[in-house]
C-alpha positions, 0 to 999 in steps of 0.5 A, spaced: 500 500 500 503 507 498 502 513 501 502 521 498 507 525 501 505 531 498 505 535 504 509 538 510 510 535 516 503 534 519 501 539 524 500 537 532 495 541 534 490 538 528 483 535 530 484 528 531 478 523 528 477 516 528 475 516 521 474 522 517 470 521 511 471 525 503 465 526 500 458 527 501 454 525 497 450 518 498 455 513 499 459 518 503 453 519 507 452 513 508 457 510 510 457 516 516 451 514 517 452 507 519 458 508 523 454 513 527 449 509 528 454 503 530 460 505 533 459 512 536 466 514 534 469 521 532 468 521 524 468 527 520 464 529 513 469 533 508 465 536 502 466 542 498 461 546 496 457 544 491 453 548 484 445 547 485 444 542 481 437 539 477 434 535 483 430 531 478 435 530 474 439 524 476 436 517 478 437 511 482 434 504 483 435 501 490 435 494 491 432 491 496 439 489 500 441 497 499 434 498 502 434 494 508 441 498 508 438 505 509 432 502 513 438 499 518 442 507 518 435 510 519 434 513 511 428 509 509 423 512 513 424 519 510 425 516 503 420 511 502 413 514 500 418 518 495 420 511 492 417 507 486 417 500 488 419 496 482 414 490 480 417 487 475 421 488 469 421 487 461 427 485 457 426 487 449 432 485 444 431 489 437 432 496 433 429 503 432 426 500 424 422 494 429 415 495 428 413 491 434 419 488 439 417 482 443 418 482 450 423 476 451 424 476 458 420 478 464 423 478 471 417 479 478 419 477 484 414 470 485 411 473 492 410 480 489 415 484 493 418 489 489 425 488 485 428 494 486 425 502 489 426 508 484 428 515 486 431 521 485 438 521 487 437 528 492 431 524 495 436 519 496 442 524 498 437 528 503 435 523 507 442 519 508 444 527 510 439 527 515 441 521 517 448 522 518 446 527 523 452 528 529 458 527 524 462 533 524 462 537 517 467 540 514 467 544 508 473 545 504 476 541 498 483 536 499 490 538 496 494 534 500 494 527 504 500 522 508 499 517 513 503 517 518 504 510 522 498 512 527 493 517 523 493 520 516 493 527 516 489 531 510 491 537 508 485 543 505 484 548 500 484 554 506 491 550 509 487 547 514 489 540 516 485 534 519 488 528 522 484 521 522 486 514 524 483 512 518 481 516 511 475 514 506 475 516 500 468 516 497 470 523 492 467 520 487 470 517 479 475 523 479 477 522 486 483 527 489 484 522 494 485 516 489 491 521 486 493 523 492 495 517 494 497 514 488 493 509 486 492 508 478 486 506 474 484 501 469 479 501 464 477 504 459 471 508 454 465 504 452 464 509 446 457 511 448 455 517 452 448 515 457 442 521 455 438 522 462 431 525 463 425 525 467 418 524 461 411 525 464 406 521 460 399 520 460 398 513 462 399 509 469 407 504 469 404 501 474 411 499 476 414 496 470 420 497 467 423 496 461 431 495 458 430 495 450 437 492 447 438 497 440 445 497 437 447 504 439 446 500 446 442 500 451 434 504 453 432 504 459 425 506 461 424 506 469 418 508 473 418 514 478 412 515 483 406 518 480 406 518 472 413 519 471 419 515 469 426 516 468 430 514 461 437 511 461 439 512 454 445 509 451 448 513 444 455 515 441 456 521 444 457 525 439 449 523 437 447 524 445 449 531 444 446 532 438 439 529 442 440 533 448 440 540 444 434 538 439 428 541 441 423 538 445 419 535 440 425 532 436 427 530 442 420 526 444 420 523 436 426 521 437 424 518 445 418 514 441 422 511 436 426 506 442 420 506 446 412 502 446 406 507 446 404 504 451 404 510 456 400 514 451 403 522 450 410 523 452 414 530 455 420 532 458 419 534 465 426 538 465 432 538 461 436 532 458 443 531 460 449 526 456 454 523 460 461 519 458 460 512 459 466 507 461 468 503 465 473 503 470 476 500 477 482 502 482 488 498 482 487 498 489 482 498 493 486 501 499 492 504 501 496 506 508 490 508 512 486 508 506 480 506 504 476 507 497 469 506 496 464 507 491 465 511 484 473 512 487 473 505 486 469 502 481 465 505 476 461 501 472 456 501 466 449 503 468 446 497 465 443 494 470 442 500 476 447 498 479 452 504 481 450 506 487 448 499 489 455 496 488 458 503 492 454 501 498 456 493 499 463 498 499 460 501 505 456 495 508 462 491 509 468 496 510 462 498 516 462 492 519 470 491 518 471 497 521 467 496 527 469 489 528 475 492 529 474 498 534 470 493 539 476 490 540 480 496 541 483 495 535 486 500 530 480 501 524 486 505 519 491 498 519 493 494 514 490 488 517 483 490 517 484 495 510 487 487 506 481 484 509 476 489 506 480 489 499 478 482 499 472 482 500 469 488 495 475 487 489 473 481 486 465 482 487 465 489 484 470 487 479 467 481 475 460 485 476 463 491 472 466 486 467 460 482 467 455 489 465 461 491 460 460 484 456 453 485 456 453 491 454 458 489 447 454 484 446 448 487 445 450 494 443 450 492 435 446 489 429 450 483 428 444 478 424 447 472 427 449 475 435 442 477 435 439 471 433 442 467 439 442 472 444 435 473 442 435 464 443 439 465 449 434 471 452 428 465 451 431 459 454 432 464 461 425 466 461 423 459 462 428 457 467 425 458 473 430 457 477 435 461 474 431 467 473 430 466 481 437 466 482 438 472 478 432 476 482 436 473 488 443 476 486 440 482 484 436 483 491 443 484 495 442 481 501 443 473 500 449 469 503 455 472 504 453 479 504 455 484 509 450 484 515 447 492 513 444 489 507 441 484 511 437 489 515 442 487 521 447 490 526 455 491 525 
């Protein structure tokens, strides 16, 4: 594990945390939340302030292990009458120039309960915030990081310093942190840029969500609370950009060329916004008294949702690491516990990224003849009742082995 040592030596006289965490959006949050709640440590919250963004723009659907998550930190109860319960969902394999596009496979869960929850990403940060009530907050941006043999110490844009036993980097996919500390990425592009926006239409989802494979990639159609959906729309970028300034009406004609009409009239609520789409992991999970969770270690394609779900495995388990490591006294930021996390989030995280990048390749194209055996391939899954269970079951979060925050449980 490496270290940076681009500051001056640390200053004595700087508050000492246990943890202190950088970045507050939902993972960071998270995160805060859950070691509040369970260790009642010294953690500090470190942000810069950020622009007013559009807070219904971005999206996020939440598992059922991220919501037993939220449940366990206390967020859920503020967030749940804004979430749509995701009932089932329709997979569709075909090209704009189809007529009709048969659905080919469709997945509910067999009791009924919901697949996933769908809400809007402020929703999701406001209550993870309110939850992480009692966490010191910093305001600043990082500039500087070393780790000493007993606490690490950051260094702020202003000057001030901040020292911690352990650091946790959740600053995002161009995490300062991962920089700092030296750690490279592998990765690279997909070749497409993700359209997003919020549609209005006439008719009730009723809870279905739709994930059409078109060559240009992937479209997704994701219902929100009230007549509302959220698209995930996968183009090359140069065309992504083109769709985003077109004006409203080419934009919607464009919309119902990939989309059934089945929801009726359709508008946008808002702006659309294109997106780089890649794929891309940390070398290293961890460095000395440091730890990456979410984007600044992973970043994945939004294929199947799951960004923030796989970010707050990272939170669940390096939590109940951590706290393990505390209640017997021990130090959280050293190496022992940080190898420990690393081994039990790299490898998940990183087959599951490969995986969704696959799929992606694999249908984001017109091959006749890959589309006729994936197609196949799509059939033989729907009538598998056991597979499909297993895969339902997997995407829930919370089966064997998970940590026990996606469980609902106590660290």
């Amino acid at each position: 594990m490496k270290s940076s040592a681009t500051m001056s030596p640390p200053n004595p006289t700087a508050p000492v945390f246990d943890i202190a965490i950088v970045g507050a959006g939902a993972v960071g949050l998270a995160f805060a939340a859950a070691i509040r709640r369970e260790a009642r440590l010294k953690v500090a919250l470190i942000d810069a302030p950020r622009p007013a963004g559009d807070g219904r723009l971005r999206t996020v659907a939440l598992s059922p292990g991220s919501q037993a998550l939220l449940e366990r930190v206390g967020a859920w109860s503020a967030l749940a009458d804004a979430a749509q319960p995701i009932l089932d969902m329709a997979i569709y394999d075909g090209t704009t120039a189809d007529a009709v596009r048969l659905e080919l496979l469709h997945f509910a869960h067999p009791d009924g309960a919901p697949l996933a929850h769908m809400a809007y990403t402020s929703d999701v940060t406001a209550a993870l915030d309110a939850a992480a009530e009692g966490v010191t907050r910093i305001a600043g941006a990082v500039t500087g990081f070393a780790a000493g043999p007993f606490v690490a110490t950051l260094t702020l844009a202003d000057g001030e310093e901040v020292r911690a036993r352990l650091i946790v980097a959740a600053d995002g996919a161009r995490s300062k942190l991962r920089a700092l500390a030296d750690i490279a990425t592998s990765g690279w592009p997909t070749g497409q840029a993700g359209i997003v926006a919020t549609i209005a239409h006439e008719r009730d989802h009723e809870g279905r969500a739709e994930q059409h494979f078109l060559p240009a990639g992937p479209f997704a159609m994701l219902p929100l609370k009230g007549r509302f959906s959220s698209i995930v729309w996968n183009e090359r970028p140069e065309e992504a950009e083109r769709l985003c300034a077109a004006p409203e009406a080419e934009f919607i004609a464009e919309l119902e060329r990939r989309f059934s009409p089945r929801l009726g009239a359709l508008r946008r609520v808002g702006e659309a916004r294109a997106f780089p789409l890649e794929f891309r992991f940390a070398r290293s999970y961890v460095a000395d008294r440091l730890a990456l969770i979410g984007d600044a270690a992973h970043l994945v394609h939004p294929l199947a949702g799951q960004g923030l779900n796989l970010g707050l495995r990272d939170v669940a388990t390096l939590a109940e690491v951590v706290v393990e490591r505390l209640r017997l006294g021990l130090d959280p930021g050293a190496r022992e516990p940080l190898a420990e996390y690393q081994r039990r989030r790299r490898f998940d995280a990183l087959t599951s990224g490969l995986g969704m990048d696959a799929m992606n390749r694999l249908f984001s194209n017109d091959s006749a003849v890959l589309r006729s055996l994936r197609d196949l391939g799509l059939r033989v899954m729907d009538r598998a009742g056991p597979l499909k269970r297993a895969l339902i079951a997997e995407a829930a979060g919370g089966g064997r082995g998970a940590p026990r925050l996606l469980k609902g449980l106590g660290v």
